[in-house]
N, CA, C and O atoms as a printed pandas DataFrame, in Angstrom:
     atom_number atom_name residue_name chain_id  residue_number  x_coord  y_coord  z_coord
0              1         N          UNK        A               1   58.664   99.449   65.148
1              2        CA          UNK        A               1   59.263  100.419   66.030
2              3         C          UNK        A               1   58.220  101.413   66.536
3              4         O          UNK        A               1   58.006  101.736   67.705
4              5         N          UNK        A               2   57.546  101.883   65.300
5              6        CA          UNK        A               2   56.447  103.259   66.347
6              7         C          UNK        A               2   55.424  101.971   66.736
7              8         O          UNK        A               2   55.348  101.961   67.965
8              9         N          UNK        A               3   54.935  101.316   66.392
9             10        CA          UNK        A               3   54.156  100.242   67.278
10            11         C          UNK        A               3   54.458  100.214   68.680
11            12         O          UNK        A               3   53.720  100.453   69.636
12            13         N          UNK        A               4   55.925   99.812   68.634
13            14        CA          UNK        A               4   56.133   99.433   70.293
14            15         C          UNK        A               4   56.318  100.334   71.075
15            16         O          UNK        A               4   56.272  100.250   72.302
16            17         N          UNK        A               5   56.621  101.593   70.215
17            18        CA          UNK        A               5   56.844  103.226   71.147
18            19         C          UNK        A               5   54.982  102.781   71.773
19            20         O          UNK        A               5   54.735  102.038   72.723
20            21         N          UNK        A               6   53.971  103.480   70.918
21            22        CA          UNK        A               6   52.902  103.409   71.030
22            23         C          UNK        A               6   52.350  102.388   72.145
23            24         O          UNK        A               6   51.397  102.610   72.892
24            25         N          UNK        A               7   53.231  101.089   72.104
25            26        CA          UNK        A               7   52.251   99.782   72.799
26            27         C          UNK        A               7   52.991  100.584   74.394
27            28         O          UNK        A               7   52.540  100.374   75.520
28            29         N          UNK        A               8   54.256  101.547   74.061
29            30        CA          UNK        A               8   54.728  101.804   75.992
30            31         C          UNK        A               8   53.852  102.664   76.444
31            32         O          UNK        A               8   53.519  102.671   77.629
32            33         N          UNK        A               9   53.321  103.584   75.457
33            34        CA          UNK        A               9   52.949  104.597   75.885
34            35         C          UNK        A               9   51.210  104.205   76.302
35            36         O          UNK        A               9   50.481  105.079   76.771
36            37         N          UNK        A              10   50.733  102.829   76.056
37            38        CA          UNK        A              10   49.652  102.610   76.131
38            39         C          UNK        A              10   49.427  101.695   77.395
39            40         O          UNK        A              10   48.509  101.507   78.193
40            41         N          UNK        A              11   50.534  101.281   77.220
41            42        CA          UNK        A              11   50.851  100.315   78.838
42            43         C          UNK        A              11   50.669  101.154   80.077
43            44         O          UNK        A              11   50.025  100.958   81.107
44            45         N          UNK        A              12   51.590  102.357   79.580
45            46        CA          UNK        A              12   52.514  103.055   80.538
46            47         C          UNK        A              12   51.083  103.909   81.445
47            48         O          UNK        A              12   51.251  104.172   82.635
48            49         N          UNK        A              13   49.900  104.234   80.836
49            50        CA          UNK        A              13   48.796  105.144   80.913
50            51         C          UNK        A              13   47.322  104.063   81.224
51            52         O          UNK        A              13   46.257  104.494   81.666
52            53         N          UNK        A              14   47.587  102.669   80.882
53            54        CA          UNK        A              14   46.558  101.992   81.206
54            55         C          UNK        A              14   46.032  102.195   81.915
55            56         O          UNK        A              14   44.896  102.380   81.480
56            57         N          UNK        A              15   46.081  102.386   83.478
57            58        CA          UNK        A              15   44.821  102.394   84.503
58            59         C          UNK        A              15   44.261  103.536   84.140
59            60         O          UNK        A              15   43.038  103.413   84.080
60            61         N          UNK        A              16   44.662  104.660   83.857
61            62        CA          UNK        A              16   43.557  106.015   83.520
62            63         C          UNK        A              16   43.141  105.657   82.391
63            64         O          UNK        A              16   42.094  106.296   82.292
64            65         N          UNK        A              17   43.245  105.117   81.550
65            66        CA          UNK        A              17   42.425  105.114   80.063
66            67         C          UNK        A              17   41.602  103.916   80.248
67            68         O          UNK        A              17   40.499  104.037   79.715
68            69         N          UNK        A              18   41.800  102.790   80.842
69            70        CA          UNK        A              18   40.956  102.140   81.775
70            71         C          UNK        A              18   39.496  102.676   82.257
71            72         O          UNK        A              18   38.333  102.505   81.890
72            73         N          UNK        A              19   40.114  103.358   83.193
73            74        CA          UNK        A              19   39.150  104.194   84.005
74            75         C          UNK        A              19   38.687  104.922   83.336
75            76         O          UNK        A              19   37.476  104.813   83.526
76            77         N          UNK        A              20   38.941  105.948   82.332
77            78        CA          UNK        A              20   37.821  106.619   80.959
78            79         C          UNK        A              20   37.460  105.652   80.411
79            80         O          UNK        A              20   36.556  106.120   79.719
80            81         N          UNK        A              21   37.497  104.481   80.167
81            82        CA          UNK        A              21   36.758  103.871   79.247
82            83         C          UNK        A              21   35.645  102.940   79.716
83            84         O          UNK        A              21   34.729  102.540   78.997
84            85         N          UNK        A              22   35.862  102.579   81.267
85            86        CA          UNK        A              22   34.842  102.084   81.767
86            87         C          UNK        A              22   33.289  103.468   82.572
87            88         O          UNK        A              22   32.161  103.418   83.061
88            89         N          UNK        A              23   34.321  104.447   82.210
89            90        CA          UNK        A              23   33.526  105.714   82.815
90            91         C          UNK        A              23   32.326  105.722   81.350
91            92         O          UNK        A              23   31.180  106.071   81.633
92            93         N          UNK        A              24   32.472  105.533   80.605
93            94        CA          UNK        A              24   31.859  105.461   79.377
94            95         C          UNK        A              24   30.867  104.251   79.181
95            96         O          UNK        A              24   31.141  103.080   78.916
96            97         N          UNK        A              25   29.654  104.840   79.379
97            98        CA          UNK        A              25   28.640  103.374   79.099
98            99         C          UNK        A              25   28.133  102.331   78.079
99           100         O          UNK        A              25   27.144  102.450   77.355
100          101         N          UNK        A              26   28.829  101.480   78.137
101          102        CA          UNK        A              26   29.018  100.893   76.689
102          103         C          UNK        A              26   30.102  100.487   76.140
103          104         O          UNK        A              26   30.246   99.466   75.467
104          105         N          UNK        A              27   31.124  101.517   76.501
105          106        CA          UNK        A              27   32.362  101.840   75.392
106          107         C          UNK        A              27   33.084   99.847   75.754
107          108         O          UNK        A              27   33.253   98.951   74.926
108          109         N          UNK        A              28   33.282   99.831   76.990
109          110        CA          UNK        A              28   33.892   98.482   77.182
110          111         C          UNK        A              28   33.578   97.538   76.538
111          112         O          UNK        A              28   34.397   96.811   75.976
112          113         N          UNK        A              29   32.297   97.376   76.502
113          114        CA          UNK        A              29   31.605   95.634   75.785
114          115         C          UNK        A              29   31.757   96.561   74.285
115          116         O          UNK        A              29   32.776   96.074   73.795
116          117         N          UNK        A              30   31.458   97.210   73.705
117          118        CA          UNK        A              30   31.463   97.359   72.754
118          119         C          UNK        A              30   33.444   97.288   72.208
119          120         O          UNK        A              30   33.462   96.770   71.091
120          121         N          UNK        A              31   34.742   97.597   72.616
121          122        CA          UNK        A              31   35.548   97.809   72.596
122          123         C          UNK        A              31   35.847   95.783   72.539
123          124         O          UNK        A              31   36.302   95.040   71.670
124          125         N          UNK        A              32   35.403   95.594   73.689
125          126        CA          UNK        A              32   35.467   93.953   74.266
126          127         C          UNK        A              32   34.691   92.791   72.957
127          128         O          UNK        A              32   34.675   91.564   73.058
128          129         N          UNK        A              33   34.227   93.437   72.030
129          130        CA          UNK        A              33   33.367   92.878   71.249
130          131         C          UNK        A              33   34.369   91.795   70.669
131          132         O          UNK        A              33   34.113   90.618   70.927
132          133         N          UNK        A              34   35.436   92.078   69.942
133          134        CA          UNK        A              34   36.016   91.544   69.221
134          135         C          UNK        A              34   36.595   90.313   69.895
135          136         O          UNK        A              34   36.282   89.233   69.395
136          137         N          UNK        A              35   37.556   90.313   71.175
137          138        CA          UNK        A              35   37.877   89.415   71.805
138          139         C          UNK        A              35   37.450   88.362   72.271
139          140         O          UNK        A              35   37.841   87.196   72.307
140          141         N          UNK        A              36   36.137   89.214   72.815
141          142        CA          UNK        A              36   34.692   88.096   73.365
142          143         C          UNK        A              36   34.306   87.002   72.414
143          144         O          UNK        A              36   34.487   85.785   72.402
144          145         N          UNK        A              37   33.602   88.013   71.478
145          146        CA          UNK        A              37   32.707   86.518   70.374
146          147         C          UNK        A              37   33.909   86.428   69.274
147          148         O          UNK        A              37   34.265   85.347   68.805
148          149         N          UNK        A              38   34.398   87.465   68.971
149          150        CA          UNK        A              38   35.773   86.766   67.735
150          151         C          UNK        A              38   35.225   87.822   66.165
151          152         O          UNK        A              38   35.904   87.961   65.148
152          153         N          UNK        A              39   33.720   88.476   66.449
153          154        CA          UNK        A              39   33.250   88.793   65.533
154          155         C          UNK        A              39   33.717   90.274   65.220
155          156         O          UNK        A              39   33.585   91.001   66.205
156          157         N          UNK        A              40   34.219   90.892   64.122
157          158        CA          UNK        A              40   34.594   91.934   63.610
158          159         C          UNK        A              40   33.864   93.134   64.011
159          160         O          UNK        A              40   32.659   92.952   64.185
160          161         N          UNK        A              41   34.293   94.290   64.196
161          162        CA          UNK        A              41   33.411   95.840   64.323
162          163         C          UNK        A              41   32.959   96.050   63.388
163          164         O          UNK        A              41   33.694   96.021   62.400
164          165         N          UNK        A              42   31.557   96.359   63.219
165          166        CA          UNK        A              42   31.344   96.957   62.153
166          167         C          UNK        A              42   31.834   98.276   61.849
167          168         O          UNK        A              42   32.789   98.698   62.501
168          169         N          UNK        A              43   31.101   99.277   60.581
169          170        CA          UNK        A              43   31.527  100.321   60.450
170          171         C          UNK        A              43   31.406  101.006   61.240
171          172         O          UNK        A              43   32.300  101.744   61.655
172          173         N          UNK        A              44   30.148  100.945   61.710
173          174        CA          UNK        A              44   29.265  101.711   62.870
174          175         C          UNK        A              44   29.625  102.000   64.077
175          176         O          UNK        A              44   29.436  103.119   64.555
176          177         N          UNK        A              45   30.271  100.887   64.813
177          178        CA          UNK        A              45   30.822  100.513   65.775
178          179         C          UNK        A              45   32.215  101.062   65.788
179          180         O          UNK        A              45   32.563  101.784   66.722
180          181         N          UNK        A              46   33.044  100.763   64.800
181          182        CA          UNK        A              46   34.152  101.658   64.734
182          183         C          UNK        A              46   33.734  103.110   64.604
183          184         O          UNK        A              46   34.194  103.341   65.722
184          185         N          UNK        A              47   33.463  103.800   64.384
185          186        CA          UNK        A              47   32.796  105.000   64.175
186          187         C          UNK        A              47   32.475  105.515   65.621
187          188         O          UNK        A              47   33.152  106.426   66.096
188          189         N          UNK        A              48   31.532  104.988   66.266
189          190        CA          UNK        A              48   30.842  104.951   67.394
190          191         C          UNK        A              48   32.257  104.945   68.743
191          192         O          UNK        A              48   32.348  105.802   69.622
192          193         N          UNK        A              49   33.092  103.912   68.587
193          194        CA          UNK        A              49   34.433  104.080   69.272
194          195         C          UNK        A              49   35.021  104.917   68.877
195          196         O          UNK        A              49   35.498  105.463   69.872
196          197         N          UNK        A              50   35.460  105.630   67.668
197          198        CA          UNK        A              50   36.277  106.490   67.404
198          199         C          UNK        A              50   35.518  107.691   68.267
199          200         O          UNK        A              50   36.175  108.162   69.196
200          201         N          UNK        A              51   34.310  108.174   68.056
201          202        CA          UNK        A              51   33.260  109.278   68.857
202          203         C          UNK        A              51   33.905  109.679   70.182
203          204         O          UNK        A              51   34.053  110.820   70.621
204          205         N          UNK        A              52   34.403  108.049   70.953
205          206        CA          UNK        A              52   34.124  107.897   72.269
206          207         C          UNK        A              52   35.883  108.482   72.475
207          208         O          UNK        A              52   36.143  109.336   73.323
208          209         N          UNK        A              53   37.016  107.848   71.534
209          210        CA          UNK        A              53   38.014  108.387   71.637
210          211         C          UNK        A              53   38.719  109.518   71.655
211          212         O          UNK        A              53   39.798  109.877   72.128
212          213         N          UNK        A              54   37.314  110.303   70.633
213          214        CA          UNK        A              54   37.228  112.055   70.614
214          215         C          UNK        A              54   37.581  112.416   71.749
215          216         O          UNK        A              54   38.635  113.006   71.982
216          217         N          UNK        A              55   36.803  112.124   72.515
217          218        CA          UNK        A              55   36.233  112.937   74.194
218          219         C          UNK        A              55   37.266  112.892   75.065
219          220         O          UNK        A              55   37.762  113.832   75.685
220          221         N          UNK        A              56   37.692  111.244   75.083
221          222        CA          UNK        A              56   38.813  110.950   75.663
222          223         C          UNK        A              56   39.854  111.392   75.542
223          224         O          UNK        A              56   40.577  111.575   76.521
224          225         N          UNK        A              57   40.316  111.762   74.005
225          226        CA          UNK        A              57   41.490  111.861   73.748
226          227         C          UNK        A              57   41.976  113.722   74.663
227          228         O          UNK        A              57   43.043  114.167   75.085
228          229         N          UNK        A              58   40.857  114.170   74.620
229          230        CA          UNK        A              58   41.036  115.516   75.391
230          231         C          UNK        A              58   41.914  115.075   76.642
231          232         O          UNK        A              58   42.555  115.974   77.187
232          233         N          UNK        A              59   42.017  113.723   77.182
233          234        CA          UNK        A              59   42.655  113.679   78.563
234          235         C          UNK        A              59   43.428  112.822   78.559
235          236         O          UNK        A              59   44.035  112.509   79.582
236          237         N          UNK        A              60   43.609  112.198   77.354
237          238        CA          UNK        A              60   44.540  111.067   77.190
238          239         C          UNK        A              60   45.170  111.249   75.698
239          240         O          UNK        A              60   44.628  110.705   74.736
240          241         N          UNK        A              61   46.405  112.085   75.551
241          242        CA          UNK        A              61   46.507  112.453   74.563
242          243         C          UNK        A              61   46.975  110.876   73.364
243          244         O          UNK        A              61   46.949  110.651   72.154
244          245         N          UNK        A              62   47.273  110.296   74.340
245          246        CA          UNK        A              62   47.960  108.732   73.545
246          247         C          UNK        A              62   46.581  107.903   72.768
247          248         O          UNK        A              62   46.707  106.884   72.090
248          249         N          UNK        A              63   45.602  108.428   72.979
249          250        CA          UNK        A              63   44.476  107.820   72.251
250          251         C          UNK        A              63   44.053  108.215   70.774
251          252         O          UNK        A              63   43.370  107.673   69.905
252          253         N          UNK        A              64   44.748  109.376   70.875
253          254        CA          UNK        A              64   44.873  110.456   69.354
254          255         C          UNK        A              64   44.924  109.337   68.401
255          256         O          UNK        A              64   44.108  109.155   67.497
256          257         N          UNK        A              65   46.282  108.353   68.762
257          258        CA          UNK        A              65   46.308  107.873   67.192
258          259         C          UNK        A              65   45.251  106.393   67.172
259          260         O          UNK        A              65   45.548  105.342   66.604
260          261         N          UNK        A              66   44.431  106.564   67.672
261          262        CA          UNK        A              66   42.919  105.652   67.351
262          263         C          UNK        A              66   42.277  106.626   66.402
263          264         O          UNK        A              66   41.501  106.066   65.627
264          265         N          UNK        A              67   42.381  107.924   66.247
265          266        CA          UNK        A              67   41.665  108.511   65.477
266          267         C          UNK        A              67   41.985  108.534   64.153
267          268         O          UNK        A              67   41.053  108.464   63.351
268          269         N          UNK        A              68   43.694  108.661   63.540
269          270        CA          UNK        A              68   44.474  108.681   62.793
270          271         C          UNK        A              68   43.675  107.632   61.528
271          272         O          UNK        A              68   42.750  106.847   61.737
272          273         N          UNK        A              69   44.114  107.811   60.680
273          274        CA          UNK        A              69   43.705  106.815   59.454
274          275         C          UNK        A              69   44.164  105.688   59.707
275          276         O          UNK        A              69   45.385  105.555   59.781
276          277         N          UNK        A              70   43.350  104.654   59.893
277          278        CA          UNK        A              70   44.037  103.364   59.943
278          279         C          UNK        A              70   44.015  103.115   61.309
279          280         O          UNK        A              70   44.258  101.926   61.509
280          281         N          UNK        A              71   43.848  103.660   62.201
281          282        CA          UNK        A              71   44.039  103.937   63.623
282          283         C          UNK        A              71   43.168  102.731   63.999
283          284         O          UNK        A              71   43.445  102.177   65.062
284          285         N          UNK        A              72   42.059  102.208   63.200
285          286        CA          UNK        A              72   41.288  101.436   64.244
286          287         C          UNK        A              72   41.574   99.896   63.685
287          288         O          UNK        A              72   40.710   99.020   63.656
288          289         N          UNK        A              73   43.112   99.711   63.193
289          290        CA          UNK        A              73   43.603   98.654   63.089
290          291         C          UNK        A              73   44.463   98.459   64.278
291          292         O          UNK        A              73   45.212   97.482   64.280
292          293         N          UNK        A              74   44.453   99.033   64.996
293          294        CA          UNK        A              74   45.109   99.130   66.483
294          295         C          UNK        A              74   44.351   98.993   67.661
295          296         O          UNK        A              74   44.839   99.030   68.790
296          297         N          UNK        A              75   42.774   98.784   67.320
297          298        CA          UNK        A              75   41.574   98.654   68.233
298          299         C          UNK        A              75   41.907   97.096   69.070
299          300         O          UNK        A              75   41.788   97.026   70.293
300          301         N          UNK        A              76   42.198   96.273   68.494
301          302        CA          UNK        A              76   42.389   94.872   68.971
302          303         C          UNK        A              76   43.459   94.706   69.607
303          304         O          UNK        A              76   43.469   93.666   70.264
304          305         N          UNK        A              77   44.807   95.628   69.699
305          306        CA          UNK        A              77   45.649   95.655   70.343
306          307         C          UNK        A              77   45.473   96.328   71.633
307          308         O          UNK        A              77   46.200   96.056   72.589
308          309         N          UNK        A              78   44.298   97.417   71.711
309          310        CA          UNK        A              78   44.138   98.609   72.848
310          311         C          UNK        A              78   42.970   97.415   73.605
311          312         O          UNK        A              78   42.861   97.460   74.830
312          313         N          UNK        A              79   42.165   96.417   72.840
313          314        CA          UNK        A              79   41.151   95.806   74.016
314          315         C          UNK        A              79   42.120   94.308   74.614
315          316         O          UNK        A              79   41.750   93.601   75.551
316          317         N          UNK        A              80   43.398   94.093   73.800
317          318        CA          UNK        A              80   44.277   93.115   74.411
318          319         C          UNK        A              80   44.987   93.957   75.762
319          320         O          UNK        A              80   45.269   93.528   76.881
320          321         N          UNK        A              81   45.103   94.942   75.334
321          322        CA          UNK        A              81   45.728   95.689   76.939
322          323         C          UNK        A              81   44.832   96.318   77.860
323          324         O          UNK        A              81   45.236   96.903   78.865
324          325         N          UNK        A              82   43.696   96.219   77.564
325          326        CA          UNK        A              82   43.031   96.297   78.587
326          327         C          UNK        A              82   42.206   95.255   79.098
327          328         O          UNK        A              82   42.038   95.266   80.318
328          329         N          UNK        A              83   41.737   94.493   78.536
329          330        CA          UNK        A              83   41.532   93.207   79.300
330          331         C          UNK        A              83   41.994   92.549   80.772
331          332         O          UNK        A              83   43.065   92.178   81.253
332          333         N          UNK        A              84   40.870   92.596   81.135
333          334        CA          UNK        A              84   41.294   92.408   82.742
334          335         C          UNK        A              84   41.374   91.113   83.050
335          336         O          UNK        A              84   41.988   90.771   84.061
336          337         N          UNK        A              85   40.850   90.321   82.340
337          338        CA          UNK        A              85   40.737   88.901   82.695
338          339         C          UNK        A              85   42.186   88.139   82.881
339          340         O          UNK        A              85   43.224   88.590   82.397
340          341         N          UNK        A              86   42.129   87.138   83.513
341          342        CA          UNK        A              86   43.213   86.728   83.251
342          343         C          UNK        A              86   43.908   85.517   82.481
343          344         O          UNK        A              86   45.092   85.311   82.216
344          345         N          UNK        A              87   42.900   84.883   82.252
345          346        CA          UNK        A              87   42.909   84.054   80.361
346          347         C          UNK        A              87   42.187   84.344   79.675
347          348         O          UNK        A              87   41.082   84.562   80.172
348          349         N          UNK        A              88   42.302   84.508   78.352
349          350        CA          UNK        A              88   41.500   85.171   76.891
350          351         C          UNK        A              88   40.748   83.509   77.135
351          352         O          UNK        A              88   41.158   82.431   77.566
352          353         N          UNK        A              89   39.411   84.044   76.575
353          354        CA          UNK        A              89   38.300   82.846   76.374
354          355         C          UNK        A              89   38.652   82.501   74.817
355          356         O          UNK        A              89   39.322   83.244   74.100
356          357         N          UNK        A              90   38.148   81.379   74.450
357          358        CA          UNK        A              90   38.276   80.548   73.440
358          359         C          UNK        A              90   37.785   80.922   72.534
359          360         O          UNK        A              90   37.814   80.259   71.497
């Protein structure tokens, strides 16, 4: 239930959090990591995204709960909705 509140409110705001996140150099392929090669974030990397969600979250308050404990078990769901492509690669 708060999942799918969360997945509207992430839908609902996509093109601007989109647009902050490609405004951010890096943040995409690094965000895109997981989907792309299949290979896990490190700590670092989560860390490094959470940084980037700081900044953001000033203008996108729905990004808050990436920061939350546990929050970046929801990272693979936020680069499935933003994915622009239009088939996931293999």
């Amino acid at each position: 239930m708060i999942i799918g509140y969360f997945k509207k409110l992430i839908i609902k705001n996509r093109e601007f959090i989109l647009t902050e996140v490609l405004a951010v150099k890096g943040l995409m392929a690094l965000l895109m990591k997981n989907r792309n090669t299949g290979e896990k974030w490190t700590r670092d990397e989560k860390m490094e995204i959470k940084n980037h969600f700081r900044v953001i979250s000033k203008m996108i308050p729905v990004i808050v709960v990436f920061l939350l404990p546990a929050g970046s078990l929801l990272l693979p769901f936020l680069a499935e909705v933003l994915d622009r492509r239009k088939k996931r690669r293999p």
